[in-house]
N, C-alpha and C positions, 0 to 999 in steps of 0.2 A: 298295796294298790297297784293295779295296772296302767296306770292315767296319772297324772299330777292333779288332778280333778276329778268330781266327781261325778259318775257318767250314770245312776240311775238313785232315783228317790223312789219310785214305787215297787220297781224290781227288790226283792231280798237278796241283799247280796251279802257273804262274809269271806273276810280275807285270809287265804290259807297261809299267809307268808305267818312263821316262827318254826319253831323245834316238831323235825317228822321223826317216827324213827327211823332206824337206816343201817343196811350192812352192805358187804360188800360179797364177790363170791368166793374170793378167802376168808371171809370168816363163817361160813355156810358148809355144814358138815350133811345137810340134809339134798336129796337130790329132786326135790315135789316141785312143780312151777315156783311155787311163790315160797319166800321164804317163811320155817316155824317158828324162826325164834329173830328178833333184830338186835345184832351187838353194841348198835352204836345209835346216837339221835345225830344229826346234821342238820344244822339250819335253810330255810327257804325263804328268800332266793340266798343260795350260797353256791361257790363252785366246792365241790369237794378235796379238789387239792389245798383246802386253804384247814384241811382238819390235820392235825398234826399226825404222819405217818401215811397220809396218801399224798404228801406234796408233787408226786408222777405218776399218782395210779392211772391209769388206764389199763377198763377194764367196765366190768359189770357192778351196778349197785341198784338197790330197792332203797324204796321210799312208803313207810305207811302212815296215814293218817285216817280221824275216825272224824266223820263229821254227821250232824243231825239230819235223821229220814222224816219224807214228807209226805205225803200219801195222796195229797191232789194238786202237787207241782214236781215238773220235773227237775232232777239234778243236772245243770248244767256246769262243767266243768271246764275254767278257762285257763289255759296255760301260757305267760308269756313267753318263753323259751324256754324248752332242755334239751342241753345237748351231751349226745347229739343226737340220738334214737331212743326213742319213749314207746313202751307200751304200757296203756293205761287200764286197773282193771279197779271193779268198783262189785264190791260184796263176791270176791272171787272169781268174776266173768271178766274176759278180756272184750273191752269198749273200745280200743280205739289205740292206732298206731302211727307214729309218725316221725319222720327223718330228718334234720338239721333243724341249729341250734338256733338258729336265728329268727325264725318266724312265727307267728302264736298260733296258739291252734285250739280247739273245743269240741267236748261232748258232751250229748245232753242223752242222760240215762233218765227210763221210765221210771214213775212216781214205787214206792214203797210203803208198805205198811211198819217196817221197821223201825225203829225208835232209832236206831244208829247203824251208819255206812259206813263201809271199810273204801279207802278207796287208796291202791297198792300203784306204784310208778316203778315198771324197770326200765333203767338208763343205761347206755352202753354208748363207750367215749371212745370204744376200738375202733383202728385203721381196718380195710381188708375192701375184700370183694361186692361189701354189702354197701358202700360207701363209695359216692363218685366225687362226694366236695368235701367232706371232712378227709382230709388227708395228710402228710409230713407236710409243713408248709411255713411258711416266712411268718405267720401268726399262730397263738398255740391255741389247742381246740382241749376246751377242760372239759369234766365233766358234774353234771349234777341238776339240779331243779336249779338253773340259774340266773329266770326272773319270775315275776310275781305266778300266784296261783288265785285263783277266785275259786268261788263255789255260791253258784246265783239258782236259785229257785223259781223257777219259769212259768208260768200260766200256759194251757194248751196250746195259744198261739201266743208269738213272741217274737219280738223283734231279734233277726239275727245280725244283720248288719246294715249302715246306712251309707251311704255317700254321696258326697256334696260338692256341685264342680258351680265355683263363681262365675258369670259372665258380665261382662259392662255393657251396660248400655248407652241409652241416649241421655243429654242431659247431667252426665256426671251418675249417674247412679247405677246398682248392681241388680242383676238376675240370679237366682240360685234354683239349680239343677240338683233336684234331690230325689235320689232314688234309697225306697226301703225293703229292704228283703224282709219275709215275715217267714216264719217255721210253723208247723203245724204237728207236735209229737202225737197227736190226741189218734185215736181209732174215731174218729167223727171228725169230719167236714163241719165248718163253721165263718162265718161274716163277721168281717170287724171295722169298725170306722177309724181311718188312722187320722192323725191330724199332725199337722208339722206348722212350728212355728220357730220364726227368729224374728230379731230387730224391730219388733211391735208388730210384725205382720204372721200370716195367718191362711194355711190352704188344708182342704178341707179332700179325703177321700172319702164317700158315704158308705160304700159297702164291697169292701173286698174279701172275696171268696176264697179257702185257702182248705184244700180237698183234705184228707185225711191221710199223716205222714207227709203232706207235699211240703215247697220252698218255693213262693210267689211272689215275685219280684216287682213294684210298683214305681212312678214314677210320679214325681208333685214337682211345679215350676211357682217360685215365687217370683214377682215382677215390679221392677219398677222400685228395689228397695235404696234409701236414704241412709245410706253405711259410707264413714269413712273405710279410705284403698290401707290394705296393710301393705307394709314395707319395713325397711330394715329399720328406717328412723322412727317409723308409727307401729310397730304391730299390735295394730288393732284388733282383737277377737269377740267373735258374737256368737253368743249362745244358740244352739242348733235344738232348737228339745221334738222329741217324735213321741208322740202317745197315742196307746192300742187302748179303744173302748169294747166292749161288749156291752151294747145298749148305754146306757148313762155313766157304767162304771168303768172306770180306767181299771189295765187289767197288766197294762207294761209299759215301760219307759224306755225311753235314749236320750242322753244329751252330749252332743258332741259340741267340739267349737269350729268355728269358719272364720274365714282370713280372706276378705275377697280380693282379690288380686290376680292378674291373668298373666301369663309369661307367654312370650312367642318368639320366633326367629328369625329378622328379614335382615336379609344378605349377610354380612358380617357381623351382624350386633345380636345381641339376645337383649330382649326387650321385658320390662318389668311394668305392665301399667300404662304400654306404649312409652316406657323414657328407658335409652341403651341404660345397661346395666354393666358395670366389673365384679367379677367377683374374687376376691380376696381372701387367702385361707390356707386349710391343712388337710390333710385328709388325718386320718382317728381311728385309731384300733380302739372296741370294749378291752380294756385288759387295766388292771392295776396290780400290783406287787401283793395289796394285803386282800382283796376282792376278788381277784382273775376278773374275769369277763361277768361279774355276777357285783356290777359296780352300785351304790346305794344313788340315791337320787341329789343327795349334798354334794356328792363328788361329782357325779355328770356337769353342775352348775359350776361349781368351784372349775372344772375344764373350762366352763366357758367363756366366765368371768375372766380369764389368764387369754385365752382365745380373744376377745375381745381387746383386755389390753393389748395386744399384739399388733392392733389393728384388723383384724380380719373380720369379716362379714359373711364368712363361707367355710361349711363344713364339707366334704366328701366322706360318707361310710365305707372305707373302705375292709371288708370286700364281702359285704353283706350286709342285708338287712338291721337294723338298729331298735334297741329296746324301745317300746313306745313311748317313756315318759322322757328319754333325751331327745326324741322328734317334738313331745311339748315344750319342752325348755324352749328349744329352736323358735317353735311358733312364739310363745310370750318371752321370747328376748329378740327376735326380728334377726335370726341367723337365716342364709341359703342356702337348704340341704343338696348334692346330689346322692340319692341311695340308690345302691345298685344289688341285685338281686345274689345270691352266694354264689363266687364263684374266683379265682387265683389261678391261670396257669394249670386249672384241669384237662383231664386227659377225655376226651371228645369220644374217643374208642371204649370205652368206659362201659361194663353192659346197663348199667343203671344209671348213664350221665345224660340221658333227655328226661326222663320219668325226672328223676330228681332238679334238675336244672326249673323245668317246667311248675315243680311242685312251688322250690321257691320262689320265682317268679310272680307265680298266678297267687301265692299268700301275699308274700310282700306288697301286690299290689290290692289286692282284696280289704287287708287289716290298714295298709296305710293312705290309701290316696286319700283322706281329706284334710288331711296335713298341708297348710299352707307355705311353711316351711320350705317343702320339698319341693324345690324347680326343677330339677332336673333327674330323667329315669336312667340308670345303668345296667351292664352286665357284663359277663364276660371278661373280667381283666387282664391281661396279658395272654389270652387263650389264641389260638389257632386261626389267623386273619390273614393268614395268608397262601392258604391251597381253598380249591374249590370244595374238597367236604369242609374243610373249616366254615367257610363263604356260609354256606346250606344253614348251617347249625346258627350263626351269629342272623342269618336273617329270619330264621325261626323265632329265636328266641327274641328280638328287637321288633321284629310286627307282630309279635303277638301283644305288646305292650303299647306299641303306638294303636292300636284297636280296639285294646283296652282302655287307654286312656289318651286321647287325641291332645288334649288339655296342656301338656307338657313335652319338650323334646326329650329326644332318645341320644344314648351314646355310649361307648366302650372308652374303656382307656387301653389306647396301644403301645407295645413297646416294639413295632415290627418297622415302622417308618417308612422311606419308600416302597418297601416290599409290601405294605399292605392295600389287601384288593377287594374292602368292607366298607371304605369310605363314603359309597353309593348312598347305604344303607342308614346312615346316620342324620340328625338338623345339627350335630356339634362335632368337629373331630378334637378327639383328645389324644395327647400324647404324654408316654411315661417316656421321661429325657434326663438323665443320669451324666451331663455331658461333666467331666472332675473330678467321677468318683470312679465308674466302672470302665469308662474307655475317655480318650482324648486327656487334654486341661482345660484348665480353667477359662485360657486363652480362648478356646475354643467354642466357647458358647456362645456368644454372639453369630460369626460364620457357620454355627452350625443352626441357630433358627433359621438365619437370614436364608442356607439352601434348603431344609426342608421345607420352609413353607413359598419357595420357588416351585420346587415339586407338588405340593399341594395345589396351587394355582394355576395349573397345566392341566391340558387334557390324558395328562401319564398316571393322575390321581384316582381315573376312573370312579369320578363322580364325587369326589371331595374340594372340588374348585368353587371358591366363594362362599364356604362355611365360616363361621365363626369358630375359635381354636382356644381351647383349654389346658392349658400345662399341667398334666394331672397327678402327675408324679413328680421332682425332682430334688436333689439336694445330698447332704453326703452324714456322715456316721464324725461321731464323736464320743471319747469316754469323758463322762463328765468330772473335771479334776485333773484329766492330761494335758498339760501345758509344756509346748517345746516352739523355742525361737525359729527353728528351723519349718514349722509348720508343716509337719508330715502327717500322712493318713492316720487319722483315730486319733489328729491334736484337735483341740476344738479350737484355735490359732486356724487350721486349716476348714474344717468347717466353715468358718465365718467367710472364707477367702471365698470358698465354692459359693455359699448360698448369696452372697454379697454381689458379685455379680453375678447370678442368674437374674438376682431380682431385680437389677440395673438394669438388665438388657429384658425380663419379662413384661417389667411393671408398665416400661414405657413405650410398647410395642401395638401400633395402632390394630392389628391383627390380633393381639392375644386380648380375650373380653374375659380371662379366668386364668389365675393362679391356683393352685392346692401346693403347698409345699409337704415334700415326705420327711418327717412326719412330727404331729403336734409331741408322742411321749414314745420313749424306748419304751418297747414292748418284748415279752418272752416269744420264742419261737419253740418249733419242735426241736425236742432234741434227739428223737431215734434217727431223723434223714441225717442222713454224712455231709450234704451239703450246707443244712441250715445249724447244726452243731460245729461248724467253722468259722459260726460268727463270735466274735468276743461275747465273753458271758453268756453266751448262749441268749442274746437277745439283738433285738436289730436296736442298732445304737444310731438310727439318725434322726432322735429327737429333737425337740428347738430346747423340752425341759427332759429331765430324766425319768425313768418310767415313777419315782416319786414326787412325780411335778418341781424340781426346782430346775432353774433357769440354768442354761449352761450360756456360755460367753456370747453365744450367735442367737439368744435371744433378743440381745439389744441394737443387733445387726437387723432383723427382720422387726423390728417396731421402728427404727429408724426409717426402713427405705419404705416399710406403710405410709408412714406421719408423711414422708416428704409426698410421695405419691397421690396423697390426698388434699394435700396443699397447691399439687398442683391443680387437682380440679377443685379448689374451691371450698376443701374444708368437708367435701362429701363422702362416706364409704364407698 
């Protein structure tokens, strides 16, 4: 399943997740598009380094599976993520192509007379020219059909997607903002009555027209609704259901969920509901030792459950888009997402890094804004903040999203500090602050918020004076099991030292409204880059647990200075 839930009763839908077959292009003696023969089966969602003998393939591999033809519905094909380049072909026609691993994506092929469809996936998890965000990098990019797969059978028009923006009103009560997108595959123009309901209420579209082949975008305002506010202590969620009639007869379904709750930004505070908010947390790589990035839905929970103990109330994806069904978790366990769109430290000159940047962007935000979850939009991470092409490219890609979606603020995480001259551009500045591990000590974190955010509060910030300020990165590396009195780098003795006080001097800082510490679990890295294969174990090692979830000594360090933090204000996240 793609959802924790389930999102259609009158739609046919079946779930492609089990055993595809599968080869790769060493084991392929034939030279045709698609492969004659498949050597191996591979499960979905799986990454495929997790099959014994490609524990580092990178490289090429197919995917086939045979699923039933329909002859007056079309096949619609959903993909939550593969990565990291898919082309998708169905009874030998290539349908449909697309680039990084993180975003979902779909095609909807014409009805068949066929009794059975083929329908073939080639993946390719190679670095190179064709690639501007999958590249060597501080997290590892696997490859395979690595979240869910659907295969839904469409009526001629058909809901393609919904989105749902809450508003408060007067009186304590909520507005909802619902727009539905409708698809038309048919050779015929045709009128559908859509109807949308939540929370006992009820709005009503009579007749929309939807041309032959077209995508018609509609809008419905509910008003005046009697819903408790979601939040981290209530999330509360309401069922969203949208149904297509053709005349009397229902012909397709949607049911999403809604979290009504509004975020905003005035002066220094970021506001939840109208009441200042902190936020509390880690940032999170998809990645596990026996899974890679191809994680099962028990373990997303099982993070969070640990995440929660910890004290935190706040996730960051870093450094991309997040499977949909850990974005539900978030919504029905009351976490604060910020996701931010793929991107680490890319290379801006790149011939394919706007096309692609933009691609994920405009998904991410497509497939995910009615996630209530999600407060806050990113991108960009440690990229190029501080020349004027850089400048171009970071305000591109940040208002094309605040215009997309006005509802939430925007924001980068930097690691450029006074030199950066993006701050303008932002409702949050974030900063990645490494003060103990890669420059200065320990000593040094304190004198060094207290100037940078002098500098922020100046007219030298070039338009970041009087934001609200997020610590979005910090913290240091430990191997878990290295214990030395002397407390040197990679003890987790020293660990505790670093993250011990950052969190003394973040938690209690009227200016900072948001922690993430780096990072909830050690994670693998590339290992072909010469710089990131100089990390121990070839993994980034500054987890609070190990990349197998157990605790390392500076977990009890960071539930401590929670517990106390929340004591001080009263016992609240």
């Amino acid at each position: 399943m793609l959802r924790t839930f389930t999102e259609h009763r009158v739609r046919e839908v079946v779930g492609l997740d089990g055993m595809w077959d599968f080869t790769t292009a060493e084991d392929r003696r034939d030279q045709a598009v698609l492969p004659k023969r498949y050597a191996r089966s591979c499960g979905v969602p799986q990454a495929w380094e997790q099959l014994p003998g490609l524990e580092g393939y990178r490289g090429q591999g197919w995917y086939r599976r045979r699923v039933a033809g329909d002859s007056a519905r079309a096949l619609r094909l959903v993909f939550g993520g593969v990565s990291h380049t898919a082309d998708v072909y169905v009874d030998g026609t290539k349908v449909a192509h697309h680039y990084d691993a993180f975003t979902p994506f779909a095609v909807t092929v014409a009805p068949t007379k066929r009794r059975e469809r083929e329908v073939v996936v080639a993946v390719d998890n190679q670095f190179g020219d064709h690639s501007a965000l999958h590249i060597g990098n501080d997290y590892y990019t696997y490859g395979g059909l690595t979240r869910p797969v659907e295969a839904h059978y469409v009526a001629p028009i058909y809901i393609e997607r919904v989105h749902a923006v809450p508003e408060q009103a007067r009186g304590g009560r909520w507005d909802l903002a619902v727009t539905v997108r409708l698809h038309n595959w048919s050779a015929s123009s045709g009128t559908r009555r859509v109807v949308a309901r939540v929370a006992g209420s009820e709005v009503e579209l009579a007749r929309v027209r939807v041309a032959a082949g077209a995508t018609v975008s509609k809008s419905l305002h509910l008003s005046g609704l009697a819903v408790k506010a979601w939040s981290a202590a209530a999330p509360q969620l309401y069922d969203l259901d949208i149904a297509v009639y053709e005349g009397d007869d229902q012909v397709d379904d949607l049911r999403d969920r809604v979290g009504f709750r509004a975020v905003a930004v005035r002066g220094k505070k970021l506001l939840l509901n109208g009441k200042p908010l902190l936020l509390r947390g880690y940032n999170r790589h998809e990645d596990h030792p026996q899974f890679g990035c191809a994680i099962p839905v028990e373990a997303m929970r099982h993070d969070l459950y640990l995440l929660r103990d910890l004290g935190s109330n706040f996730v960051r994806t870093c450094h991309y888009p997040n499977d949909r069904r850990f974005l539900d978790l978030c919504d029905e366990m009351g976490f604060f997402v910020w996701e931010e769109s793929h991107a680490r430290a890319i290379n801006f000159k790149h011939p394919r890094f706007r096309e692609q940047i933009m691609d994920s962007t405009v998904e991410m935000l497509d497939w995910h804004r009615s996630h209530p979850s999600i407060i806050i939009w990113g991108c960009l991470n440690e990229c190029d903040s501080v020349s004027r092409a850089g400048a171009k490219e970071h305000a591109r890609v940040l208002k094309y999203i605040k215009k997309t979606d006005p509802s939430r603020p925007v924001t980068f995480a930097s690691n450029k500090g006074s030199n950066d001259v993006c701050l303008g551009l932002v409702d949050i500045v974030a900063w990645n602050r490494y003060t103990g591990w890669y420059g200065g000590d320990v000593a040094g974190v304190e004198p060094g918020l207290k100037h940078i955010l002098k500098w922020l509060h100046s007219p030298q910030s070039q338009g970041g004076a009087g934001k609200p300020v997020i610590l979005s990165e910090f913290g240091g590396g430990a191997i878990r099991g290295l214990r030395d009195a002397r407390a040197v780098h990679w003890t987790e003795e020293y660990q505790c030292q670093v993250l011990d006080e950052e969190l003394r001097v973040y938690l209690g800082h009227p200016d900072v409204i948001g922690t993430a510490i780096w990072q909830f679990c050690d994670v693998r890295v590339t290992p072909e880059n010469r710089w990131w294969v100089s990390r121990p174990r070839t993994m980034n090692n500054k987890g609070t647990v190990d990349e197998y979830r157990r605790p390392k000594m500076v977990y009890d360090v960071v539930k401590r200075r929670h517990a106390e933090d929340r004591k001080k204000r009263g016992g609240r996240l």
